[in-house]
Backbone bond lengths (Angstrom), bond angles and torsions (degrees), N, CA, C in turn:
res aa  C-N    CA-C-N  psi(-1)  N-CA   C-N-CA  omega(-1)  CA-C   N-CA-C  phi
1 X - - - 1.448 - - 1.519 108.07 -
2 X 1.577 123.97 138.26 1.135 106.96 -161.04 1.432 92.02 -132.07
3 X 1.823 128.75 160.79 1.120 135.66 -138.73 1.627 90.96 -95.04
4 X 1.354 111.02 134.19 1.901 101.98 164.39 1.662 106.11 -116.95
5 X 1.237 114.99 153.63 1.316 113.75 157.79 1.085 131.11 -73.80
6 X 1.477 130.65 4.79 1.654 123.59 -124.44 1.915 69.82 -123.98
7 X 1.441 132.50 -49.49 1.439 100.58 159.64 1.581 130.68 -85.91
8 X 0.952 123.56 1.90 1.449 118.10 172.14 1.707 97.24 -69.91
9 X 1.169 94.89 -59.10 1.984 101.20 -168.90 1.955 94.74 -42.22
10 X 1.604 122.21 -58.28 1.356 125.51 179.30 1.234 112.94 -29.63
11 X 1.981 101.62 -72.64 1.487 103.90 -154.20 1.566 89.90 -71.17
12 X 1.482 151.94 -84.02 1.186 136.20 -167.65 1.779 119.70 -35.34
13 X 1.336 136.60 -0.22 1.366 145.35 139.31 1.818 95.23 -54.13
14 X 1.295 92.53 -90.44 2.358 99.18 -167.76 1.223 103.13 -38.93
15 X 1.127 137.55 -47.13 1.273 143.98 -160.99 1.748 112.19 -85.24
16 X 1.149 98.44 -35.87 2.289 104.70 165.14 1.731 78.50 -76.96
17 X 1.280 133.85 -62.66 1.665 100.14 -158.28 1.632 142.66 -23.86
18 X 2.438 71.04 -56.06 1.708 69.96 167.79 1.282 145.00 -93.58
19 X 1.926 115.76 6.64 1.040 135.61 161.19 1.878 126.45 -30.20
20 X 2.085 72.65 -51.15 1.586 106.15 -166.51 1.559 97.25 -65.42
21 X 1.421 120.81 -59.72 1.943 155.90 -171.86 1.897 66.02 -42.90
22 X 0.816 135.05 -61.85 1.794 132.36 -138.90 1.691 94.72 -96.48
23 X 1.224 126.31 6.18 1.336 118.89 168.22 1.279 93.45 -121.30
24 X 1.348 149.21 -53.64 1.092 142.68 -157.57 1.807 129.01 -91.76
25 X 1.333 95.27 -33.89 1.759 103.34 167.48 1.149 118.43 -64.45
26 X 1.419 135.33 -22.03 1.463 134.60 -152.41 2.032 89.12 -103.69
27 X 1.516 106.56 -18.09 1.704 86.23 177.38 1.392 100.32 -76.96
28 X 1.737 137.69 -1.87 1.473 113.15 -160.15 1.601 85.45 -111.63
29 X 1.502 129.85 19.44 1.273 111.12 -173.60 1.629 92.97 -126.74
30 X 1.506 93.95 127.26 2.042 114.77 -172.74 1.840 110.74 -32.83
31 X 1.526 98.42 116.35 1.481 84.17 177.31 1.770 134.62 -61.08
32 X 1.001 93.72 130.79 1.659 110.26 -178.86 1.728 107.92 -119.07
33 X 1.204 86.26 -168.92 1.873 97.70 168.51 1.463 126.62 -72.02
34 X 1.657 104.39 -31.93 1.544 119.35 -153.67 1.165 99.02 -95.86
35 X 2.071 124.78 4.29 1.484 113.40 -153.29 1.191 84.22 -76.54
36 X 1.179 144.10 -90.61 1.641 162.95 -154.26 1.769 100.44 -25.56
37 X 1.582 111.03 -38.94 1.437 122.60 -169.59 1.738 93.69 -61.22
38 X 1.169 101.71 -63.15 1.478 127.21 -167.70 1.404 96.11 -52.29
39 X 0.888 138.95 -40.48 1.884 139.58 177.66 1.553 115.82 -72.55
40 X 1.457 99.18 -36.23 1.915 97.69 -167.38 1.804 67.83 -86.37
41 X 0.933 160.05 -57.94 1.574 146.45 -154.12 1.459 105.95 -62.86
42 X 0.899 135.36 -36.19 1.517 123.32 178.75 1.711 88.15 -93.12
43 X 1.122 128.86 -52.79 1.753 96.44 -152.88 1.763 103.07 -72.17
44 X 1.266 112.34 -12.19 1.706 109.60 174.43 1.387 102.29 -80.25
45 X 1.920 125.26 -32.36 1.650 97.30 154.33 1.363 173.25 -57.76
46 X 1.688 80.77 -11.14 1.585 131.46 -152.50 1.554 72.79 -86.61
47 X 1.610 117.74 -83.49 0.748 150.21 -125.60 1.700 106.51 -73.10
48 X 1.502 110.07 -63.77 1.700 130.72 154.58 1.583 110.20 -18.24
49 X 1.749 106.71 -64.71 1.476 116.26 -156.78 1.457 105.84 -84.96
50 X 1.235 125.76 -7.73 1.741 134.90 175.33 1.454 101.25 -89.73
51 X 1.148 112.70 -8.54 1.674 113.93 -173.55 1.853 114.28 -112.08
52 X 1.530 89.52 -30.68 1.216 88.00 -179.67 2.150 108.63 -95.88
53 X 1.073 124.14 16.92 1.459 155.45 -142.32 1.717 90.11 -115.93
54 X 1.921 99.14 -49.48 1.462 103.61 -131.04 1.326 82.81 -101.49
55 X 1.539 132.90 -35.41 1.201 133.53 157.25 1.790 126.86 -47.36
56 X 1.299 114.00 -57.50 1.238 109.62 159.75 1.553 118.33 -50.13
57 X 1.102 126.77 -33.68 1.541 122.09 -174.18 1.603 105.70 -74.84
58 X 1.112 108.83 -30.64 1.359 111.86 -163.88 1.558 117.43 -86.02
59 X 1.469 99.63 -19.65 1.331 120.70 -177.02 1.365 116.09 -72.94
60 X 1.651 116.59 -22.87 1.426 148.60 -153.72 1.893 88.18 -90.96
61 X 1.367 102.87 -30.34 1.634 89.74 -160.08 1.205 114.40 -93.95
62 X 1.768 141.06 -10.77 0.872 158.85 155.30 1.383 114.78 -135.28
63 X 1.960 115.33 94.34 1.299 119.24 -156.88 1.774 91.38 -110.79
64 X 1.481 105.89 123.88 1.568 123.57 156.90 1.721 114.03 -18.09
65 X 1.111 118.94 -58.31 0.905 136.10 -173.57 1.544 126.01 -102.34
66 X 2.008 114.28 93.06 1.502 85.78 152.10 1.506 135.25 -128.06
67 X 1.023 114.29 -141.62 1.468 122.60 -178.20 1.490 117.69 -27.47
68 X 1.635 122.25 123.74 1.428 122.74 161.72 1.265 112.46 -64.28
69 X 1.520 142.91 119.48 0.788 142.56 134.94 1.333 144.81 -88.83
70 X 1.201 132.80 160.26 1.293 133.69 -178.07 1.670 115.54 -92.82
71 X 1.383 114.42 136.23 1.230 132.55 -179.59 1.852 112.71 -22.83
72 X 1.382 98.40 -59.77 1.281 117.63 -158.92 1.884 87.38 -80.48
73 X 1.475 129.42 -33.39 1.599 110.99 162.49 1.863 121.19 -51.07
74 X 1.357 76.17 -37.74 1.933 90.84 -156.89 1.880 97.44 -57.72
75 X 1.921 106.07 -40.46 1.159 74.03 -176.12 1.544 127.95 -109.02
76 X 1.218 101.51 9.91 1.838 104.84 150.50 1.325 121.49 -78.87
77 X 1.105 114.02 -23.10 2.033 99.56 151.44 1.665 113.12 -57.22
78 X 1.351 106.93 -63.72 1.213 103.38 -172.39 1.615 120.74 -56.00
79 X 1.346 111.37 -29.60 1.738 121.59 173.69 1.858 102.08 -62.89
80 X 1.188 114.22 -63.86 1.284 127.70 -164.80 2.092 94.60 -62.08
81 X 0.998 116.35 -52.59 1.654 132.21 -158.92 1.851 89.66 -59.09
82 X 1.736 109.00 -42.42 1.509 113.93 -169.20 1.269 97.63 -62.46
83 X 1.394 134.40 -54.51 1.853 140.32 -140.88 1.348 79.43 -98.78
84 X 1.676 162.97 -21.54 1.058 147.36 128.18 1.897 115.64 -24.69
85 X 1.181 107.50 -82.24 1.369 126.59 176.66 1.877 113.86 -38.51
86 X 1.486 114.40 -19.26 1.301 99.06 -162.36 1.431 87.75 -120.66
87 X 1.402 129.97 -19.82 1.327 120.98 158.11 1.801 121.73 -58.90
88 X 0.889 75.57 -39.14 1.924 96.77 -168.36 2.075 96.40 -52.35
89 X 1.591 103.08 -43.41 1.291 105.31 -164.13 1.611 84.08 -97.13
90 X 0.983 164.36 -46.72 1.739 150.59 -154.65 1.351 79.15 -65.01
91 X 1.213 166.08 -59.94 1.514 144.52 -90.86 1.732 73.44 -132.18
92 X 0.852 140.72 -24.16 1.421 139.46 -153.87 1.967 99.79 -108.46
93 X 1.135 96.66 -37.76 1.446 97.16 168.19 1.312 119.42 -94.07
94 X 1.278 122.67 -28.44 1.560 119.33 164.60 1.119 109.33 -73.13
């Protein structure tokens, strides 16, 4: 699986929205006590969920963990992967 920008660039767009929504809505709402509360709460949501977004995505592209396979797969990959591998290089050295 290979990395694109085309959602990182997205989700960090939705995710600055509401950064922005968390700096800018709270000046049109009557000052009280809770305004300032109400601002660090959206821009730490904004902010949290673009991170925790960006971690899961990233995690996707080089995952710790893969596939169980069985003995008898492992070594017809490796049989088949070799007569791949030694063609690939004769044609390259001839």
């Amino acid at each position: 699986m290979g990395a694109s920008a085309i959602p990182v660039v997205a989700f960090t767009i939705l995710w600055g929205i509401v950064v922005f929504l968390g700096v800018a809505l709270p000046l049109f709402v009557p000052k009280g006590p809770n305004r300032g509360i109400l601002q660090v709460l959206l821009i730490l949501t904004g902010f949290t969920s673009w991170l925790f977004w960006l971690c899961c995505y990233m995690a996707q592209m080089n995952p710790l963990i893969g596939p169980k396979l069985d003995n008898v797969t492992i070594l017809i990959m490796a049989r088949e992967w070799l007569i791949v591998y030694i063609y690939e290089h004769s044609l390259i050295t001839s």
